[in-house]
MIDOSE-1310 file (N, C-alpha, C; in nm, 2 decimals, decimal comma, always signed):
residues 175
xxxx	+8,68/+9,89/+11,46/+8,75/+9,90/+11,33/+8,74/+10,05/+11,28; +8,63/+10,11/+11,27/+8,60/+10,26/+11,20/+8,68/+10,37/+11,32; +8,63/+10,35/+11,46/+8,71/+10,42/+11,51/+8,86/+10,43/+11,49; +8,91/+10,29/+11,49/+9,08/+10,28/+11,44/+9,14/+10,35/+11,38
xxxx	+9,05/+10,33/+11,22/+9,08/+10,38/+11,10/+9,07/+10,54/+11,07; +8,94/+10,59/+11,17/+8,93/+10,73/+11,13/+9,04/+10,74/+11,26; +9,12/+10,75/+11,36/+9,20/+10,76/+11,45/+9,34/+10,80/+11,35; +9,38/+10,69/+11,28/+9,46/+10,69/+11,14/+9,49/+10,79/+11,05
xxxx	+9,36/+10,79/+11,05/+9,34/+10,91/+10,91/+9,34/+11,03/+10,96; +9,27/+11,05/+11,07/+9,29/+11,19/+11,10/+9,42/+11,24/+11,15; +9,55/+11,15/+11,23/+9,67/+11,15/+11,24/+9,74/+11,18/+11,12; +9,72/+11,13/+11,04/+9,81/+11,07/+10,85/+9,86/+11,21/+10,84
xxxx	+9,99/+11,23/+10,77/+10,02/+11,34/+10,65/+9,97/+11,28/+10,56; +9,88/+11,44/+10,44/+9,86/+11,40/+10,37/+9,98/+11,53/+10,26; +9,98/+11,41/+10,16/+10,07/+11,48/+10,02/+10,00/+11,56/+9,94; +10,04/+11,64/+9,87/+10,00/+11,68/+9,72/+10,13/+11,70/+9,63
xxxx	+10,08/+11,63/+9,50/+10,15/+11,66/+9,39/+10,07/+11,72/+9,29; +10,14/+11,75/+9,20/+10,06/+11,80/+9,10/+10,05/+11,72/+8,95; +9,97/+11,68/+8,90/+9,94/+11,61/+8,79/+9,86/+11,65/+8,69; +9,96/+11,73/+8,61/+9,90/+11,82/+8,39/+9,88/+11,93/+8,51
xxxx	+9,75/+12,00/+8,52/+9,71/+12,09/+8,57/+9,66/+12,11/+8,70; +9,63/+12,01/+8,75/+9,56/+11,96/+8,88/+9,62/+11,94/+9,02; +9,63/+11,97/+9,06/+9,66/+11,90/+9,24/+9,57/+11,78/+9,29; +9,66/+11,69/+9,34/+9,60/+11,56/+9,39/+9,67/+11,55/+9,50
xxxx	+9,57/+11,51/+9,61/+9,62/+11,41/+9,76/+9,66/+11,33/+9,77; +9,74/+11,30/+9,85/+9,74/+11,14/+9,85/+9,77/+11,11/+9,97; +9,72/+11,01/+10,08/+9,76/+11,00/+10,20/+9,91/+10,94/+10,23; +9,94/+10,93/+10,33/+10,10/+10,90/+10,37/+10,10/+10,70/+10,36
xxxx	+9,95/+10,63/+10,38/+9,94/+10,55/+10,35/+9,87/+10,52/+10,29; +9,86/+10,38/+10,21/+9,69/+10,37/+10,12/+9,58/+10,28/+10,20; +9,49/+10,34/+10,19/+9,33/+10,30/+10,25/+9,35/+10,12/+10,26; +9,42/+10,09/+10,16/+9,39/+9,94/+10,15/+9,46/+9,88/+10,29
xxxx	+9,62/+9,91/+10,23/+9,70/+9,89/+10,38/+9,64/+9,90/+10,52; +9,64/+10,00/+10,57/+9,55/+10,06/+10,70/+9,41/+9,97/+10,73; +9,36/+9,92/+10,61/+9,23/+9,81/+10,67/+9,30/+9,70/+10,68; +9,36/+9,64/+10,56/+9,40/+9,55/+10,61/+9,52/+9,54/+10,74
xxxx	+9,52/+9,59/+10,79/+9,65/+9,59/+10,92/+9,54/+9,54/+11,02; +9,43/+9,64/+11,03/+9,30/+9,66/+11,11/+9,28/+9,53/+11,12; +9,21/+9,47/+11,00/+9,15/+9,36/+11,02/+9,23/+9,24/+11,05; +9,33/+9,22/+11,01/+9,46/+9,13/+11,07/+9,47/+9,10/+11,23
xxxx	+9,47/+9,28/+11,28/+9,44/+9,29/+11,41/+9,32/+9,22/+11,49; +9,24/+9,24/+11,44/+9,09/+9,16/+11,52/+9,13/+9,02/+11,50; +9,13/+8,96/+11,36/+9,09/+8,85/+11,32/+9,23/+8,73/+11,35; +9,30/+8,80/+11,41/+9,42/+8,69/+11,43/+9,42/+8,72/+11,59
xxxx	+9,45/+8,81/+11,67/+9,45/+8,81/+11,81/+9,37/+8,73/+11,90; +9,48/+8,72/+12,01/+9,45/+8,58/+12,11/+9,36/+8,67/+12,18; +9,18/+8,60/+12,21/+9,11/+8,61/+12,24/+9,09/+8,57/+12,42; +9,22/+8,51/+12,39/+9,17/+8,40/+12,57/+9,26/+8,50/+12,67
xxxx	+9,34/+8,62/+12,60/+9,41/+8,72/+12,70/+9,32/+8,81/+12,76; +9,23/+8,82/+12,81/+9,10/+8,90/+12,90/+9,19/+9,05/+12,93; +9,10/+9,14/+12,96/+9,15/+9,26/+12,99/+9,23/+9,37/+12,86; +9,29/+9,30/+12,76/+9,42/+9,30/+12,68/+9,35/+9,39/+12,55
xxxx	+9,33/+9,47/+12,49/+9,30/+9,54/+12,37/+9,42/+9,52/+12,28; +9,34/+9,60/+12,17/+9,43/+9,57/+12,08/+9,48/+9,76/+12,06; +9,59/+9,77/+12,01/+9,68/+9,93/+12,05/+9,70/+9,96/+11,89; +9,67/+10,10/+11,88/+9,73/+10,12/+11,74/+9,81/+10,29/+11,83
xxxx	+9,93/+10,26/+11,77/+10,06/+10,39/+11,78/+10,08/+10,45/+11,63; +10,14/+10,58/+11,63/+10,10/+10,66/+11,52/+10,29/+10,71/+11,53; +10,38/+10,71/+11,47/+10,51/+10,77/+11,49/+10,50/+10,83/+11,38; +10,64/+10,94/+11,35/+10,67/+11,05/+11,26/+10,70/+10,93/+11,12
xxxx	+10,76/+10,77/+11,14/+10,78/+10,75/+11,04/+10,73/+10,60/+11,01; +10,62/+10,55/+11,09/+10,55/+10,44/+11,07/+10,41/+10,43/+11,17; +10,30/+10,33/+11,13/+10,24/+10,31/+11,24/+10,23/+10,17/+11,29; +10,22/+10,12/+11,45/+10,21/+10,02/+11,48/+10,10/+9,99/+11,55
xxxx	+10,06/+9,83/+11,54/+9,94/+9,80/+11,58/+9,98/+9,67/+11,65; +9,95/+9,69/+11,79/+9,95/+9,57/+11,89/+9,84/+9,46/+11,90; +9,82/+9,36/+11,88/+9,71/+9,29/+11,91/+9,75/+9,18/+12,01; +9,69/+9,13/+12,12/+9,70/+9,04/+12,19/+9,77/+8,95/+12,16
xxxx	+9,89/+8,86/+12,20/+9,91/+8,70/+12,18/+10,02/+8,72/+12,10; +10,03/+8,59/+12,09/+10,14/+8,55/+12,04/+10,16/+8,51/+11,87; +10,24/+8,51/+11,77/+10,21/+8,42/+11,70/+10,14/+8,32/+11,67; +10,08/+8,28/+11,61/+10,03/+8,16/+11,61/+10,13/+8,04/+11,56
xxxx	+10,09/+7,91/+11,60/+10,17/+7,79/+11,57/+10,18/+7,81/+11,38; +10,33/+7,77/+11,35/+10,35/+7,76/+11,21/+10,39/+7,88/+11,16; +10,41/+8,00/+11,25/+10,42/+8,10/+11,20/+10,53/+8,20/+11,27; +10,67/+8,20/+11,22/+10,74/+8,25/+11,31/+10,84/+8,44/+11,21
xxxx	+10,94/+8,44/+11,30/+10,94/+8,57/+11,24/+11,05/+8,57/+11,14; +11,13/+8,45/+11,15/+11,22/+8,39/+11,08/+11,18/+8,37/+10,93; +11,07/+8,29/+10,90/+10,97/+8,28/+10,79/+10,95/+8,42/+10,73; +10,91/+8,52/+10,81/+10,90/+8,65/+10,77/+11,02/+8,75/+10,71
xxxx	+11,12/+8,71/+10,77/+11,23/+8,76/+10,72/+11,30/+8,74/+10,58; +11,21/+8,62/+10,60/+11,32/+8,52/+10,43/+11,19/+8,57/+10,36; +11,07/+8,59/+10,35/+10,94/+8,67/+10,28/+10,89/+8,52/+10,22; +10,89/+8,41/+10,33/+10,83/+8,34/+10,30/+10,67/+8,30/+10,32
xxxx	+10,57/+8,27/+10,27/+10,45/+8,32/+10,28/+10,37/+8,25/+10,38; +10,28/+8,27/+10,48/+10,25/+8,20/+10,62/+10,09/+8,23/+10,63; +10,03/+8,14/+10,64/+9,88/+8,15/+10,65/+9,80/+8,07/+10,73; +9,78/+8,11/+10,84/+9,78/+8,02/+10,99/+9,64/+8,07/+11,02
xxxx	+9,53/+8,03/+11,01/+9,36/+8,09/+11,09/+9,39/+8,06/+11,24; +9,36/+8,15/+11,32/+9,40/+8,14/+11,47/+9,25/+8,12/+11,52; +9,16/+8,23/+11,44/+8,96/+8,22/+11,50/+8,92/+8,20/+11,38; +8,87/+8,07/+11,38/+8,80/+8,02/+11,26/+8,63/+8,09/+11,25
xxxx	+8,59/+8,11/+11,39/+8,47/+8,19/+11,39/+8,49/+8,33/+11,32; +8,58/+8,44/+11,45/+8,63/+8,55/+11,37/+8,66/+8,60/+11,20; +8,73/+8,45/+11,15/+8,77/+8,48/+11,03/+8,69/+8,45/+10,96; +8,53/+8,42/+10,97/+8,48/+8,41/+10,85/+8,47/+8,53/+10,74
xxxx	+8,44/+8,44/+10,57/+8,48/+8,56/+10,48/+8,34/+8,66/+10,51; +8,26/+8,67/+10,54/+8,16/+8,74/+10,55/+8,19/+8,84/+10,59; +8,24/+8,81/+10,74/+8,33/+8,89/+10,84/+8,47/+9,05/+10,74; +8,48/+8,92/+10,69/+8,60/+9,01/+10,63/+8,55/+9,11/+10,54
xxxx	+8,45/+9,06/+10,45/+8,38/+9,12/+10,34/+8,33/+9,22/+10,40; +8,26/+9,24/+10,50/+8,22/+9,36/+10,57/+8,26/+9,45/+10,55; +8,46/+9,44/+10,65/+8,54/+9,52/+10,61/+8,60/+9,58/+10,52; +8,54/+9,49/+10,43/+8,59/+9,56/+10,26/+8,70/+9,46/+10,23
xxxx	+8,75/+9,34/+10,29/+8,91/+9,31/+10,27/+8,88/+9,18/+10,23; +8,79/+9,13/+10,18/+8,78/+8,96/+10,09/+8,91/+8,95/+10,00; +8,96/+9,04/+9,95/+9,04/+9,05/+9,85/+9,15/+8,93/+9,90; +9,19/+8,99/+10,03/+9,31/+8,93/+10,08/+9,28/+8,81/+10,18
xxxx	+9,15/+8,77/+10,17/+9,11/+8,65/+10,32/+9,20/+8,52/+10,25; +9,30/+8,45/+10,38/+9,34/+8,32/+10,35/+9,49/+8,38/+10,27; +9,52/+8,49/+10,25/+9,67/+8,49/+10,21/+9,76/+8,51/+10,22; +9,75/+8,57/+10,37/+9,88/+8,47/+10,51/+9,98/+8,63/+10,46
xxxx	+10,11/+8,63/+10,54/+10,19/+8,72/+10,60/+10,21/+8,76/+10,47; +10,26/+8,73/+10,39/+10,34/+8,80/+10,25/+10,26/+8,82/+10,17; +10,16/+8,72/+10,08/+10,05/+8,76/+9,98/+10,01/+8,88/+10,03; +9,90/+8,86/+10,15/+9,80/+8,98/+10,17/+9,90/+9,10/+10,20
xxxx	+9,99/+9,09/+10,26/+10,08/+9,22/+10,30/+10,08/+9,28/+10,13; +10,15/+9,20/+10,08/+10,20/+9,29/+9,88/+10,03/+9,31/+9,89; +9,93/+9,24/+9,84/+9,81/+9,32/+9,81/+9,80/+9,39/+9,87; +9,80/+9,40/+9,99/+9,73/+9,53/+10,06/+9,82/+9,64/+10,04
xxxx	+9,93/+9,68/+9,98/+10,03/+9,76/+9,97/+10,07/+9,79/+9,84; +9,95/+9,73/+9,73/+9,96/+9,72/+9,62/+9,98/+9,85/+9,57; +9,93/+10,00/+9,62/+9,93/+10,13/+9,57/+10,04/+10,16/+9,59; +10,14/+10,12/+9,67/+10,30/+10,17/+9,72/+10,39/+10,06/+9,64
xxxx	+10,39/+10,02/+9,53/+10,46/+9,90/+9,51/+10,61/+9,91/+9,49; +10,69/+10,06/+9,55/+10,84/+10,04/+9,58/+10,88/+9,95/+9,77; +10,79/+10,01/+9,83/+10,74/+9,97/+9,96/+10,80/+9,83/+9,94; +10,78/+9,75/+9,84/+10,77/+9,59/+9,82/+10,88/+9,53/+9,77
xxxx	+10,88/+9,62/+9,58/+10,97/+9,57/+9,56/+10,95/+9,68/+9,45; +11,08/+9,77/+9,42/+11,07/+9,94/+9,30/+11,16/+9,94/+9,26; +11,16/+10,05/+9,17/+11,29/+10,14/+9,18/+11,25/+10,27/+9,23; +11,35/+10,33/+9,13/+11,38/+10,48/+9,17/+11,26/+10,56/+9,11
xxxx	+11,25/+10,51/+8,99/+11,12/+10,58/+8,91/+11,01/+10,56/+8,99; +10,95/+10,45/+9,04/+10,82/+10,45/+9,08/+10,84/+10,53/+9,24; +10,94/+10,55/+9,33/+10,95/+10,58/+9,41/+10,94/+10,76/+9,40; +11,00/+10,78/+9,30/+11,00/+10,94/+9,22/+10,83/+10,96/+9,17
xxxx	+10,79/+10,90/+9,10/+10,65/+10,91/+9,11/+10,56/+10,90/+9,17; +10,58/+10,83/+9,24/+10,47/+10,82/+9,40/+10,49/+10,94/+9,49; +10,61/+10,98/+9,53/+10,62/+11,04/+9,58/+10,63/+11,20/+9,58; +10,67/+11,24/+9,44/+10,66/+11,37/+9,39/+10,80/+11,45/+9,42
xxxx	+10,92/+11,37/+9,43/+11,03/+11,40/+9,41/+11,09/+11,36/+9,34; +11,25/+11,46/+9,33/+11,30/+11,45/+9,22/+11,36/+11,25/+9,18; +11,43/+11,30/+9,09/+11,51/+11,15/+9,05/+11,61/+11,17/+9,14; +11,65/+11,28/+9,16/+11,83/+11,27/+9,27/+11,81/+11,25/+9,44
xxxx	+11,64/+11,29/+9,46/+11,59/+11,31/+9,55/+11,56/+11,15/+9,61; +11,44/+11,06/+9,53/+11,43/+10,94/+9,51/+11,58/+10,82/+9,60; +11,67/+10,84/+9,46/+11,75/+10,82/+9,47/+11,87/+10,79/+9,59; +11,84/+10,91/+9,67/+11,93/+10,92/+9,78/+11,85/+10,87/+9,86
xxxx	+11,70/+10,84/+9,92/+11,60/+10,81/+10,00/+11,64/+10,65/+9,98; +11,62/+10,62/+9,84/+11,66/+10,45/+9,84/+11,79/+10,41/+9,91; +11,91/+10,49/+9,82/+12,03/+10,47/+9,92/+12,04/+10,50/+10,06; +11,99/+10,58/+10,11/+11,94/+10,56/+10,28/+11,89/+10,48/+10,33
xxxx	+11,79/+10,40/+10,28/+11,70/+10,31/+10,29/+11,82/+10,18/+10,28; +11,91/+10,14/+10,19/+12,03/+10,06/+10,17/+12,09/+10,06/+10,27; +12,14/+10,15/+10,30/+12,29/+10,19/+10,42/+12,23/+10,16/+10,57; +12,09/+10,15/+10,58/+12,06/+10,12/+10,69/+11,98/+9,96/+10,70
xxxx	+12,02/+9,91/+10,60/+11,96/+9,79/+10,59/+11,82/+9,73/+10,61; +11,77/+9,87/+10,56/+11,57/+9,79/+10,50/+11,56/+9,74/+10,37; +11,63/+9,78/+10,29/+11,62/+9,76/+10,17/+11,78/+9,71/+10,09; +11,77/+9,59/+9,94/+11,87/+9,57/+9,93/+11,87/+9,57/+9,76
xxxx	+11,93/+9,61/+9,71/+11,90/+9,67/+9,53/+11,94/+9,51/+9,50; +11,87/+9,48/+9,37/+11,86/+9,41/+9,29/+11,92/+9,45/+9,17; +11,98/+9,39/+9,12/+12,00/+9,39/+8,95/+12,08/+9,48/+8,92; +12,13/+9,57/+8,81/+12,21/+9,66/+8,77/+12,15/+9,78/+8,66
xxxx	+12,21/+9,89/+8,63/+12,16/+9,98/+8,54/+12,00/+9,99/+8,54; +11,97/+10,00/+8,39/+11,79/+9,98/+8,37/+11,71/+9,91/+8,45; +11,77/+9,77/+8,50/+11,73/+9,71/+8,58/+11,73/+9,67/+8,73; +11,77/+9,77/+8,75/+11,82/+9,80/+8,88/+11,63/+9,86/+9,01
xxxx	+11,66/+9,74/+9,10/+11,54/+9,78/+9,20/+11,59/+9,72/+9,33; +11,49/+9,78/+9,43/+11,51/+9,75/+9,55/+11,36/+9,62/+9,65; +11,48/+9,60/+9,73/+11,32/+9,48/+9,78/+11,40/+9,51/+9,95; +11,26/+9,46/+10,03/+11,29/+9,47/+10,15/+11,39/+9,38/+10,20
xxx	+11,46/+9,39/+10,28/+11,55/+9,31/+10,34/+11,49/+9,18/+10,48; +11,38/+9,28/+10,55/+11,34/+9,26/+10,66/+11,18/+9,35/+10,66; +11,10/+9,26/+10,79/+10,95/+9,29/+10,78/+11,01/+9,34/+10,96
């Protein structure tokens, strides 16, 4: 898990914005995310595939993490698509909360594809479901800048706006 994570981190862009007087970092993802992906990885992978690790890949505009196996029963990708929420224990040994607590990630034990995904992603909350403002503030660009990222994000169908005017936000379309 630490090797993983420092593998991650030392990969990551990191940001700076500036906030009153100050410069502040911020990684390209948040700490919470990145563990919890980790520990998903251990604690759900098919154990009975011998030889088989679990893979973490690092791209210019996401990271992926392979774990052994298959889904587990009750849990498909269909379910995921509609952000319906799925919480299937595959290693009941593995998953004890002790286990988890270790990792720092009790937060999220037992909250299946969608809960624990939004917590763990809780620092990025356009990621989920934003607008333009929180996406302009997180990220340290403009409103027109923001703006055009989200409609990008539209036109290629990750994201699908909600609502109108003032109330106007985006949510994922697909996981």
């Amino acid at each position: 898990m630490d090797d993983a994570e420092q593998f991650i981190y030392r990969h990551m862009k990191i940001g700076r914005r500036i906030e009153g007087f100050v410069g502040v970092e911020y990684r390209e993802y948040p700490q919470e995310a990145v563990r919890e992906v980790l520990v998903n990885a251990v604690v759900h992978r098919d154990y009975s595939r011998r030889g088989q690790r679990i893979r973490v890949f690092m791209f210019d505009d996401r990271i992926e993490v392979y774990s052994p196996g298959t889904l587990p029963p009750g849990v498909s990708l269909e379910k995921m698509r509609r952000l319906e929420p799925q919480s299937v224990l595959r290693n009941p040994i593995v998953s004890t909360s002790s286990t988890q607590a270790s990792w720092g990630c009790s937060e999220t034990w037992g909250a299946g594809t969608l809960s624990g995904w939004a917590q763990a992603s809780g620092a990025w909350p356009w990621r989920w479901k934003g607008t333009a403002r929180e996406c302009q503030d997180l990220c340290g660009v403009s409103r027109a800048t923001a703006k055009r990222d989200l409609r990008e994000l539209v036109d290629r169908e990750l994201l699908v706006p909600m609502g109108h005017g003032r109330g106007l936000h985006y949510m994922l379309t697909r996981l």
